[in-house]
DSSP file (Angstrom, degrees, kcal/mol; ACC not computed):
  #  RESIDUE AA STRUCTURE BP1 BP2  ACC     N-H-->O    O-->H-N    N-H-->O    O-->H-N    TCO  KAPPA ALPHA  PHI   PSI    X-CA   Y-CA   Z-CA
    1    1 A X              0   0    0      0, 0.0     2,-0.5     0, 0.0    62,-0.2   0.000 360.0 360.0 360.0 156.8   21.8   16.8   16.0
    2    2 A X  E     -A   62   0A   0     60,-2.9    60,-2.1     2,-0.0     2,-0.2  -0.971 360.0-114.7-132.3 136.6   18.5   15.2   15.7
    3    3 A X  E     -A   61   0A   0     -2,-0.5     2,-0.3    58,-0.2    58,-0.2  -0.606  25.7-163.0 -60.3 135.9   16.8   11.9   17.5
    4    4 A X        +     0   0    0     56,-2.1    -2,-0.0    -2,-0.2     6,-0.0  -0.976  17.8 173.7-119.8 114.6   16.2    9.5   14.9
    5    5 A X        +     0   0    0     -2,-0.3     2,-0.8     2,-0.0     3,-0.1   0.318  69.1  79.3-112.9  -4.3   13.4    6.7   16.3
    6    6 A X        +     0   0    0      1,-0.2    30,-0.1     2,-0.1    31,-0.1  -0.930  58.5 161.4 -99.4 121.8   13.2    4.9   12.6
    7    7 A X    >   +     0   0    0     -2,-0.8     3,-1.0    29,-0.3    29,-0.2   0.510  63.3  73.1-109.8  -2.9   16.5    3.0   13.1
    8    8 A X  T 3  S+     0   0    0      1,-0.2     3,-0.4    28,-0.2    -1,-0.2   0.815  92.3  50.7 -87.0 -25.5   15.7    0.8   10.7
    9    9 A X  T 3  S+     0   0    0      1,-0.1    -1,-0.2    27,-0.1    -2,-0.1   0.286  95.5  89.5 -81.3  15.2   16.4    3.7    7.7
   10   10 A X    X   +     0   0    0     -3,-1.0     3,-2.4     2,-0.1    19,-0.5   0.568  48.5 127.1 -80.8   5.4   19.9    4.1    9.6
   11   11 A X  T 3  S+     0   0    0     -3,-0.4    19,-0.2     1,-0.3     3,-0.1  -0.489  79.2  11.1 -91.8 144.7   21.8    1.7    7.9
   12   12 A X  T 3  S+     0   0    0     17,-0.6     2,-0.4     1,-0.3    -1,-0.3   0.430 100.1 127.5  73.7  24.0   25.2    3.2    6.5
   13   13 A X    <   -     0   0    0     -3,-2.4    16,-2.6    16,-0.1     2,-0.4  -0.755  66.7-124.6 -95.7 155.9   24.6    6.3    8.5
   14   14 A X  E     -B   28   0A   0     -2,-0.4     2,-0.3    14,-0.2    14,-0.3  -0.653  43.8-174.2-102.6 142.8   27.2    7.6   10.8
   15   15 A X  E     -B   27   0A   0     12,-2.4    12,-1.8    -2,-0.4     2,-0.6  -0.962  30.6-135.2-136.3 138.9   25.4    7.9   14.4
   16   16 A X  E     -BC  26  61A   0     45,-4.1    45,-1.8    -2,-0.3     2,-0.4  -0.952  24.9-148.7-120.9 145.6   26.0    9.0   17.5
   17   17 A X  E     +B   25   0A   0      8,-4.2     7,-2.2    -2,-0.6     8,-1.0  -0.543  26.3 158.8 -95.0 117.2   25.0    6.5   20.1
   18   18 A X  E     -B   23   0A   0     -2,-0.4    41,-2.2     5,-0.3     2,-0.3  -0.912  17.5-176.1-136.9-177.3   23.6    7.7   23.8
   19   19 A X  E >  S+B   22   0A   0      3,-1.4     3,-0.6    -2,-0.5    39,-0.2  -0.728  73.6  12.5-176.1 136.4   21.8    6.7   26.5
   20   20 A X  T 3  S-     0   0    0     37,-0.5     3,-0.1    -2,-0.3     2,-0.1   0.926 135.7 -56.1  71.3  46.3   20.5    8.4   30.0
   21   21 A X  T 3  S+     0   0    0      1,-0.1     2,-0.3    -3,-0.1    -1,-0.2   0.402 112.5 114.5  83.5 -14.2   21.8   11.8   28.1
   22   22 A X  E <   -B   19   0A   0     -3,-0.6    -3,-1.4    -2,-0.1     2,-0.6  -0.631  69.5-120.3 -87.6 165.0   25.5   10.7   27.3
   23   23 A X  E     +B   18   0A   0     -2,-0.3    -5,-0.3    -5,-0.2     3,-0.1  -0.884  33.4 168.6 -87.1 101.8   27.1   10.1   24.6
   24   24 A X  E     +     0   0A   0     -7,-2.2     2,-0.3    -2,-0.6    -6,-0.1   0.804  63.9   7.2 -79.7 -41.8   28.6    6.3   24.3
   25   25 A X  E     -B   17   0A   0     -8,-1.0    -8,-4.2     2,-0.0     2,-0.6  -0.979  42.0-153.3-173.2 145.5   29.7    5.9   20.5
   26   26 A X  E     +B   16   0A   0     -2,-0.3     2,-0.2   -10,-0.2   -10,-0.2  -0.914  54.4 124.5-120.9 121.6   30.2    7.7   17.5
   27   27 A X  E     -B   15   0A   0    -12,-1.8   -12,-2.4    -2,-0.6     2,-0.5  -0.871  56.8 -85.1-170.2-142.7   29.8    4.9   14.6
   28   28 A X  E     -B   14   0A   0    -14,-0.3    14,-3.5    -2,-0.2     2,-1.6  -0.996  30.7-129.9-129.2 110.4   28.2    3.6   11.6
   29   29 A X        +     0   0    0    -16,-2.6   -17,-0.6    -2,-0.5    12,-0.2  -0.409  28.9 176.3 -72.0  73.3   25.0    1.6   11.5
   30   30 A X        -     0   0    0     -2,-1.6     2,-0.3    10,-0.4    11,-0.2   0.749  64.8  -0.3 -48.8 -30.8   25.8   -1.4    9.5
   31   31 A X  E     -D   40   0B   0      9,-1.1     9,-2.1   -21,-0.1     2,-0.5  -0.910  63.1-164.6-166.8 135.6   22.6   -3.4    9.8
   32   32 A X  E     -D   39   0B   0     -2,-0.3     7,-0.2     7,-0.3   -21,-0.1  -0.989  34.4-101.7-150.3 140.0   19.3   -2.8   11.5
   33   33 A X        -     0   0    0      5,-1.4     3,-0.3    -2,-0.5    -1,-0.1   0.095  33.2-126.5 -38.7 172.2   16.3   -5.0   12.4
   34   34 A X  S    S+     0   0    0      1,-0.2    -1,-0.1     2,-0.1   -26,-0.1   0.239 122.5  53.0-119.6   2.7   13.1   -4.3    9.5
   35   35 A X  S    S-     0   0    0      3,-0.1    -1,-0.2   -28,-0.0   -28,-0.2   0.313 117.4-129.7-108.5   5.5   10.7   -3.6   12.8
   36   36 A X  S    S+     0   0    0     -3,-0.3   -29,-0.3   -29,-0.2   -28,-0.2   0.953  73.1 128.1  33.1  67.2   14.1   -0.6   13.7
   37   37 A X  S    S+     0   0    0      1,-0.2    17,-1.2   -30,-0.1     2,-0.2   0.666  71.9  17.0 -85.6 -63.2   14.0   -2.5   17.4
   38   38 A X  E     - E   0  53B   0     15,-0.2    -5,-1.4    16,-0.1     2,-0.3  -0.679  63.7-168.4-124.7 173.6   17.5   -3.0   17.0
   39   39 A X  E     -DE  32  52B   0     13,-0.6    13,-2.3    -2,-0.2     2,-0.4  -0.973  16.6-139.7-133.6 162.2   21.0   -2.1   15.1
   40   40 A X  E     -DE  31  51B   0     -9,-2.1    -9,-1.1    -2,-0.3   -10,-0.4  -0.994  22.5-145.7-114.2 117.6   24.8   -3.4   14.7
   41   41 A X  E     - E   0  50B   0      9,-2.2     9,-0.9    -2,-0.4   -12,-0.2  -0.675  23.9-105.8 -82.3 128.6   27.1   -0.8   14.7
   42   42 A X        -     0   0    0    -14,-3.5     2,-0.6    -2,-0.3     8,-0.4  -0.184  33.5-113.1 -28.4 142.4   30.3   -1.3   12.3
   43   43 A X        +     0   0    0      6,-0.2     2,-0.4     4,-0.1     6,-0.2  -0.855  40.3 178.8 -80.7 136.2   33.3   -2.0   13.8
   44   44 A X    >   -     0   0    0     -2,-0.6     3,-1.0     4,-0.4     2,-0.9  -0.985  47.5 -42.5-136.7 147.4   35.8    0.6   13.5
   45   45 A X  T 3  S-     0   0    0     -2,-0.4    -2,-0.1     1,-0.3    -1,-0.0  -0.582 120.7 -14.6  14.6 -39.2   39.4    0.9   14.8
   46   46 A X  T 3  S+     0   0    0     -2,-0.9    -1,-0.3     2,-0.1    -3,-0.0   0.180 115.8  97.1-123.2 -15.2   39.8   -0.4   18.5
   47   47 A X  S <  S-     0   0    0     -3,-1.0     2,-0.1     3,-0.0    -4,-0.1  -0.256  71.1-135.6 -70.1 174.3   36.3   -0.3   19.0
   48   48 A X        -     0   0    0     -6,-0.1     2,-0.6    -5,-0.1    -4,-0.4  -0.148  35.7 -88.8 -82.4-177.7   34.0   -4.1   18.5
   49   49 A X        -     0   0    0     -6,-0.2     2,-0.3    -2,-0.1    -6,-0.2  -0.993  52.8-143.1 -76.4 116.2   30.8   -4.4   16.7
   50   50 A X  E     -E   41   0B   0     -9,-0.9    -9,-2.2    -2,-0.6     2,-0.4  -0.588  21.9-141.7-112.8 144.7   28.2   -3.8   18.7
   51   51 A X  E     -E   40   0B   0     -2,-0.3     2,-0.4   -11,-0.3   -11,-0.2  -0.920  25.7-178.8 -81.2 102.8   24.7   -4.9   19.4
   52   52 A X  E     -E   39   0B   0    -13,-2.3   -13,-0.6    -2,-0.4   -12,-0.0  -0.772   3.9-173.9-127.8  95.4   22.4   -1.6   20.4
   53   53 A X  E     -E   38   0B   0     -2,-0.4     4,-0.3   -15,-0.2     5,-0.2  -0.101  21.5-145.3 -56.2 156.7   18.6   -2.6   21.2
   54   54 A X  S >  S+     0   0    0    -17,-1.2     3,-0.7     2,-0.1    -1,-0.1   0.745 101.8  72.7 -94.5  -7.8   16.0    0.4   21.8
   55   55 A X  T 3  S+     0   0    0      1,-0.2    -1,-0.1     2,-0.1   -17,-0.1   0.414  95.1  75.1-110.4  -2.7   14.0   -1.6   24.6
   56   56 A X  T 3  S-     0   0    0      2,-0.1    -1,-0.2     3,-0.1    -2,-0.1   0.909 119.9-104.4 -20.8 -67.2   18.0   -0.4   26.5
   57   57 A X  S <  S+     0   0    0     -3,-0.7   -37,-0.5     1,-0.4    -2,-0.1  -0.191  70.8 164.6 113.6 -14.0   17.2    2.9   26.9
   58   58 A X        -     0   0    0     -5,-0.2    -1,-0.4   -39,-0.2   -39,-0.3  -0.379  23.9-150.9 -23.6 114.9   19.8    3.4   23.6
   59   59 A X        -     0   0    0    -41,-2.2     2,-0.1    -3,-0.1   -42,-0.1   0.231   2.8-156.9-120.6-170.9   19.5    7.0   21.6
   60   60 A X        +     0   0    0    -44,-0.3   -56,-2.1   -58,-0.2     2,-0.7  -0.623  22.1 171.9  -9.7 101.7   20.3    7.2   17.8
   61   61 A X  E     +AC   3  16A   0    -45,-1.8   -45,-4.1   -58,-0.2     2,-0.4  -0.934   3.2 166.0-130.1 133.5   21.2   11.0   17.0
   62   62 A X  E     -A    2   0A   0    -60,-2.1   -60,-2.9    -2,-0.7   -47,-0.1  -0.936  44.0 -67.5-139.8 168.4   22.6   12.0   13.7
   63   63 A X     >  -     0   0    0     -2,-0.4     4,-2.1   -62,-0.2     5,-0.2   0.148  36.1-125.7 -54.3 159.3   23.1   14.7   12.0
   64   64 A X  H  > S+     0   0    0      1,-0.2     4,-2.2     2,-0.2    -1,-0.1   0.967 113.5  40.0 -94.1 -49.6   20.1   17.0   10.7
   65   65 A X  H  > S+     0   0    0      1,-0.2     4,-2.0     2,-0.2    -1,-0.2   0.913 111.8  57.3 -73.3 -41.3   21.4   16.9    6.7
   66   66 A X  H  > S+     0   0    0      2,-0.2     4,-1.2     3,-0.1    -1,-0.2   0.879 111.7  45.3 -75.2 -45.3   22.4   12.8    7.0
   67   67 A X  H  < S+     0   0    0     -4,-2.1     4,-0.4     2,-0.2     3,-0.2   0.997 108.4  54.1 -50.9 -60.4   18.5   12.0    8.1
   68   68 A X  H >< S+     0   0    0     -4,-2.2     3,-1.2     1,-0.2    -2,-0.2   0.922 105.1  54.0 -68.1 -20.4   16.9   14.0    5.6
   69   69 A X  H 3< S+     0   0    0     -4,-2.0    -1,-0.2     1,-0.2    -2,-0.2   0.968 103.7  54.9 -59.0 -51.4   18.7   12.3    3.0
   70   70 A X  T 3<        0   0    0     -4,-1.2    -1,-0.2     1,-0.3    -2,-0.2   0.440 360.0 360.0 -62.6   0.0   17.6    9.2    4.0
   71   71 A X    <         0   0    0     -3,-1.2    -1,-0.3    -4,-0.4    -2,-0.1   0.391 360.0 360.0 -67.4 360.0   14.1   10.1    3.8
């Protein structure tokens, strides 16, 4: 897994969400701010749609092969 700190190239990547070193949520980044301050994670099956600032403490980690594509 890799840290991703441009969240703003995350959108329609599958993510896993942490903060303080856990893991919170495995989801899909549906829409992210054009300064990548913030993202909205899809909702998917019990879970909401969610609001996840970085100025939180919030993580983005994906997967090493799903970043470089998005470069």
């Amino acid at each position: 897994m890799y840290r991703c700190t441009e969240w703003h190239r995350l959108v329609g990547a599958r993510v896993e969400v942490r903060r303080n070193g856990t893991a919170i949520r495995v989801a899909t980044v549906s829409e992210a701010m054009p300064d990548g301050s913030a993202v909205w994670l899809s909702a998917e099956g019990v879970e909401a749609r969610m609001f996840i600032d970085a100025y939180s403490g919030y993580e983005m980690w994906v997967e090493d092969r799903v970043f470089f594509s998005l470069v």
